[in-house]
C-alpha positions in Angstrom: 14.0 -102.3 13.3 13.5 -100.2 10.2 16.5 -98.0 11.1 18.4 -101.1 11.2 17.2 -102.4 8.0 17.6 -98.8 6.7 21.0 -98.8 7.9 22.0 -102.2 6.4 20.9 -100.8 3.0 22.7 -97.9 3.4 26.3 -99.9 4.3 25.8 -102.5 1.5 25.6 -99.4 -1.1 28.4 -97.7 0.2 30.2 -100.8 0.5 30.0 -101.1 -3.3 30.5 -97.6 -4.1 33.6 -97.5 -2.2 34.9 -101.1 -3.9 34.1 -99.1 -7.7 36.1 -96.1 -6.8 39.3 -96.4 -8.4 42.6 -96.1 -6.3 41.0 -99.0 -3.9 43.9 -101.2 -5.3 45.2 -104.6 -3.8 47.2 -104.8 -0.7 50.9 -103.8 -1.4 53.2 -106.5 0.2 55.7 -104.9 3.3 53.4 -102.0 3.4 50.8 -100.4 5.3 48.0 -98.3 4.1 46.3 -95.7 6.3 43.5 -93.9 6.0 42.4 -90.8 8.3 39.4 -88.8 8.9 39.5 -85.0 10.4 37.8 -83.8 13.7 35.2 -86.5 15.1 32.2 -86.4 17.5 30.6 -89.4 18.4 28.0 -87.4 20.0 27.6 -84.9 22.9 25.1 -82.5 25.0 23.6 -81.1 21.6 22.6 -84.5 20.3 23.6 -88.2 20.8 23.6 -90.4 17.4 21.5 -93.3 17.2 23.3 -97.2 17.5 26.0 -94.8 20.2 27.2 -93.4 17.4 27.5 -96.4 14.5 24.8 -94.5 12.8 26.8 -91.6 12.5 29.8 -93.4 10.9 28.0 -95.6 8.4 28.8 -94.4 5.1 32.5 -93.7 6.3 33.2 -97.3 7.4 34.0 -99.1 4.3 37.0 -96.4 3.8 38.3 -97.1 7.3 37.9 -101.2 6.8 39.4 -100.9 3.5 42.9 -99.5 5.0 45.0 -101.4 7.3 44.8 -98.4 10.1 41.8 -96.0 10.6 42.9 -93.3 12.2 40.9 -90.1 12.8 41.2 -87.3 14.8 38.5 -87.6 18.4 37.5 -84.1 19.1 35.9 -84.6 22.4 35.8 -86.1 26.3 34.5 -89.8 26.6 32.6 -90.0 30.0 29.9 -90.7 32.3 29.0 -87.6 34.3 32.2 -85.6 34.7 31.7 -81.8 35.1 32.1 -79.6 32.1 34.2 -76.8 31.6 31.7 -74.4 30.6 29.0 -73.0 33.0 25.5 -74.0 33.2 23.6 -71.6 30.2 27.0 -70.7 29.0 25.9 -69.6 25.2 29.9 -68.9 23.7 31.4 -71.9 25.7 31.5 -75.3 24.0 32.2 -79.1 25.7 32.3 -82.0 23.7 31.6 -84.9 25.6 29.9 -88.5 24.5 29.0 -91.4 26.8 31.7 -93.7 27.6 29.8 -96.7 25.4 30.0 -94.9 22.2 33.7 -95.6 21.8 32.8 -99.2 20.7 31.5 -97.2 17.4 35.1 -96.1 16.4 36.5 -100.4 15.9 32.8 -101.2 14.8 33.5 -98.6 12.1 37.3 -99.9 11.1 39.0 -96.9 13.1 41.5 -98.4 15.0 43.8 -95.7 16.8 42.4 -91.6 17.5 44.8 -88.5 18.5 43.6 -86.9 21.3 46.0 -84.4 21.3 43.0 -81.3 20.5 41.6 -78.5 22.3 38.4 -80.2 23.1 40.1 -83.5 24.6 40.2 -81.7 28.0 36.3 -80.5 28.2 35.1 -82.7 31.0 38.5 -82.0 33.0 41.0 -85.2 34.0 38.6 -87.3 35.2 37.4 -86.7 31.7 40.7 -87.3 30.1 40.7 -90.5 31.9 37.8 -92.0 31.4 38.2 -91.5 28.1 41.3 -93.8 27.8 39.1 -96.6 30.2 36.3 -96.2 27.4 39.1 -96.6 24.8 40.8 -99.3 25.9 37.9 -101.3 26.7 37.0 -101.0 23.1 40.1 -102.1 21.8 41.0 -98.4 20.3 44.6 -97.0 20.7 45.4 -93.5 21.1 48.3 -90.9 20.8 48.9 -87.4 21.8 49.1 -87.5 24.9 52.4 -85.5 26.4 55.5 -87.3 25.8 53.1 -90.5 24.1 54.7 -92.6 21.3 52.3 -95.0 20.1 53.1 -98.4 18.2 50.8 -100.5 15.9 51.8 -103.3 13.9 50.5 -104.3 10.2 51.6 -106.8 7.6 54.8 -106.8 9.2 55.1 -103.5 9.2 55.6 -101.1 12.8 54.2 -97.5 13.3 54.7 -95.2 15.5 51.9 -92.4 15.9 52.2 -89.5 17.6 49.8 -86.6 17.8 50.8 -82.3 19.0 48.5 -79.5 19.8 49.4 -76.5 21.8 48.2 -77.5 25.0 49.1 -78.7 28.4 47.5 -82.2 28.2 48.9 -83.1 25.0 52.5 -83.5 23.3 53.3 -79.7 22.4 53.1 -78.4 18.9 54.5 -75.0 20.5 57.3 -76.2 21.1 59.1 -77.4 17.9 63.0 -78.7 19.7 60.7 -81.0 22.2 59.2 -82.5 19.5 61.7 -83.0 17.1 63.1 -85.2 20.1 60.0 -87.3 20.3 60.3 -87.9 17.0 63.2 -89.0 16.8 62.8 -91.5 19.3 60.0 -92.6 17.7 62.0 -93.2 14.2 64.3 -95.9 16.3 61.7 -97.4 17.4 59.5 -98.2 13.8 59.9 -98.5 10.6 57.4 -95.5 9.9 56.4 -92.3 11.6 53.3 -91.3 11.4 52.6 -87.6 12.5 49.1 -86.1 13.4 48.8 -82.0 14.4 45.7 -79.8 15.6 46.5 -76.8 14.3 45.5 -73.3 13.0 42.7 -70.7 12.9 39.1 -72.0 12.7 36.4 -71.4 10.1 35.3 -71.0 6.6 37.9 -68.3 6.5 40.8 -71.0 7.6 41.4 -72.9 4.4 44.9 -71.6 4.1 47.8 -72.2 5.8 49.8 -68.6 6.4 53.2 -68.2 7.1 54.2 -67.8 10.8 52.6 -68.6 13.6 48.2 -68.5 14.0 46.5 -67.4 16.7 42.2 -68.1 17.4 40.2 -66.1 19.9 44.0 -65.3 20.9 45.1 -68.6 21.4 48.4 -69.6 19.8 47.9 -72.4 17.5 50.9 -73.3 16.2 52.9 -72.6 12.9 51.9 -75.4 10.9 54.7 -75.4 8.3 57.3 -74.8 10.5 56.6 -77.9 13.0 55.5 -80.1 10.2 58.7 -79.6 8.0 60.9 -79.5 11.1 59.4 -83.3 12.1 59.9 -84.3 8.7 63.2 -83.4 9.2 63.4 -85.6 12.4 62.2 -88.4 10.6 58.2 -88.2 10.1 56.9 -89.5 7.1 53.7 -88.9 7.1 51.9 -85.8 8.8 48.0 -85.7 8.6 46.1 -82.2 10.5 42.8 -81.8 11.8 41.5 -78.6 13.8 40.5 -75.7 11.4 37.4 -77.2 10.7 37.8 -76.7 6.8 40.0 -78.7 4.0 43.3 -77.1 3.8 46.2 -78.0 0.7 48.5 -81.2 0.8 52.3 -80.3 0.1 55.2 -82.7 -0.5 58.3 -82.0 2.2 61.4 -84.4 1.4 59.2 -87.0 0.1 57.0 -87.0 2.5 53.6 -85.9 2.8 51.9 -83.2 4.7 48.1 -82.9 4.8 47.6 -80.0 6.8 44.0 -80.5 7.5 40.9 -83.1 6.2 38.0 -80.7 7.8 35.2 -82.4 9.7 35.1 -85.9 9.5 31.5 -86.3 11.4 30.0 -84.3 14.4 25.7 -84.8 15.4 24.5 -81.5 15.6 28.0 -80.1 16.7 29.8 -78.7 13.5 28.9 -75.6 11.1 27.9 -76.7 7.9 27.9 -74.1 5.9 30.2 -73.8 2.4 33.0 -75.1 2.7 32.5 -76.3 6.6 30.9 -78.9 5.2 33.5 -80.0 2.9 35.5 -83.4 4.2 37.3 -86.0 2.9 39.1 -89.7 4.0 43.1 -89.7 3.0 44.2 -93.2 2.3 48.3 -93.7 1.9 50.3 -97.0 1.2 53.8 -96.4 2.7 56.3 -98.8 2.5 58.3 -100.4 5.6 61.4 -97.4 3.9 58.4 -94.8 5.1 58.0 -93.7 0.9 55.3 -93.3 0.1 53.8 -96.1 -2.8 50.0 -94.6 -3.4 47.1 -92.5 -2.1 44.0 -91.5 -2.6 41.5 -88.9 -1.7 38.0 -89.7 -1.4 35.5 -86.6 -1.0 32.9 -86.6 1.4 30.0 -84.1 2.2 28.8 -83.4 5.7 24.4 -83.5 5.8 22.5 -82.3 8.5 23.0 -82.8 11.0 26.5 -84.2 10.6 27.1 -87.0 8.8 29.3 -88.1 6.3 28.4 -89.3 3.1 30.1 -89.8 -0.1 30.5 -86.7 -2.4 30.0 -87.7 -6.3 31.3 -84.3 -7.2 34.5 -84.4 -5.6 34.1 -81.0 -4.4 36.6 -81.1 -1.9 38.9 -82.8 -4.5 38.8 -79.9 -6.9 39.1 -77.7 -3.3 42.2 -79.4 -2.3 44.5 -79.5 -5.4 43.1 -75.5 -6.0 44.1 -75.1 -2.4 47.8 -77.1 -2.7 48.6 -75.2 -5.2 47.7 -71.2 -4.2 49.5 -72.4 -0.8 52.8 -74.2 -1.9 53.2 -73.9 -5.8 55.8 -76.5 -7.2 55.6 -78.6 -3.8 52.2 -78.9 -4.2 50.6 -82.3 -3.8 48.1 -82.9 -6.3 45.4 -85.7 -6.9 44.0 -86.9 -10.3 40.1 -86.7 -11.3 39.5 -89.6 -9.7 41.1 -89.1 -6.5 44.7 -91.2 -6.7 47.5 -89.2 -5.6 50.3 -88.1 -7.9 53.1 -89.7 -6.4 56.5 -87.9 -7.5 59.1 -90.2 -9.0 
């Protein structure tokens, strides 16, 4: 009862922070606002969340409510006793995996679709992988990313298609550029706007900037990030968001469009480095209009506390982090955000 109370307390406060941060703004007719979150665990062998994860998500919510799509990236295997890809013991292997109830925290929480195109989606094998989609759709949460998987939501009139690449076998390839530039462009007949999510890059506190060429982790190739995300643009993309190197990377304008290369950890319980900048997150919101441009924005910061949770940063550190990082990584196409967080939309 008093972590209920304690949690009420907690919503009603970040309810009226969120409403006092500027770039909030009123509901732009014929458009659609979406706000996404990085990598997500709801919970997993090295701690389950209190409420199935609602607990977790708390001081998050507001953002995702507030936007007419939440959208974040679900960095694990939703199921009930499927066997793990790691060994019993097994101290440099790690499986992500929550019970099957706590996807009811992701629409409690105002996230209403999740990429699954990661390298953890696969940790409990297909029987995994397919409960995962049962837990989902019993919970009334879409999903993307899966191969070949073009996703459509409607809002205020307004129809998105989502897709989401990693460079893996159970998920839309982002190693393979000319296949997805197809998908894409299938899914650019079929909506008014394209909505773009990648797993991509090295991991780490080292990771926060996005190379030229191709990356590799542990020797795993994963992906080169500004190749595929300008060559979807190019197939008619208008909004790519990243998730996967575990740290804020820069934001760079491609044709008008906008490329987010990666928000950091959104949440994880007991699962995620905190340390420097590994704790550093944020929640991108972006109005586009039924043309795909792109009206407003806004970054709001947010600070990962032990042992995972998100809370609202007052000093904007990964604000200052991203528009430092925009700019070191792609100069004049650089994307960069005010003091307060609204994005500077080029005219």
């Amino acid at each position: 009862m008093r972590l209920a109370l304690a949690l009420a307390v907690a919503l009603a406060a970040v309810v009226a922070a969120v409403a006092a941060r500027p770039g909030a703004g009123e509901p732009v007719a014929g458009a659609v606002t979406i706000a996404w979150g990085g990598d997500t665990v709801l919970g997993s062998t090295y701690g389950l969340p209190p409420q199935e994860g609602r607990s977790l998500l708390v001081h998050v919510a507001p953002l995702f409510r507030a936007a007419d799509i939440g959208f974040v990236n679900l960095e694990e295997a939703l199921s009930n006793g499927s066997p793990a890809k790691c060994a019993p013991g097994s101290t440099d292997c790690f499986a992500f995996g929550a019970p099957m109830t706590y996807a009811s925290a992701l629409p409690a929480s105002g996230i209403r679709i999740v990429n699954l195109a990661n390298n953890h989606a696969a940790d409990y094998g297909t029987a995994g992988e397919a409960s995962t989609l049962v837990a989902l759709k019993r919970a009334g949460v879409a999903w993307t990313g899966k191969p070949g998987q073009i996703q459509l939501l409607d809002a205020n009139g307004v129809r998105v298609a989502f897709l989401g690449f990693a460079p893996y076998p159970w998920a839309s390839r982002l190693d393979r550029i000319p296949q997805a530039v197809a998908l894409v462009k299938r899914a650019a007949a079929k909506a008014d706007v394209v909505v773009v999510a990648i797993h991509a890059g090295a991991e780490g506190s080292t990771a926060n900037h996005v190379p030229q060429g191709t990356e590799y982790y542990l020797g795993e190739n994963r992906g080169n990030s500004r190749a595929f995300t300008h060559a979807v643009i190019d197939a008619g993309a208008d909004l790519v968001v990243g998730s996967g190197p575990h740290v804020v990377r820069g934001v760079q304008w491609y044709h008008d469009r906008l490329i987010a290369y990666s928000l950091g950890n959104l949440a994880g319980w007991h699962t995620f480095g905190l340390e420097g900048t590994l704790s550093e997150s944020a929640v991108l919101s972006v109005t586009l209009g039924r043309d795909g441009r792109i009206r407003r924005g806004h970054w709001t910061s947010l600070e990962l506390e032990d042992p995972g949770i998100p809370e609202l940063d007052s000093g904007d550190t990964s604000l200052t982090l991203v528009n430092q990082l925009s700019k070191s990584d792609f100069g004049s196409t650089a994307a960069r955000f005010t003091s307060t967080g609204s994005l500077v939309v080029p005219r």
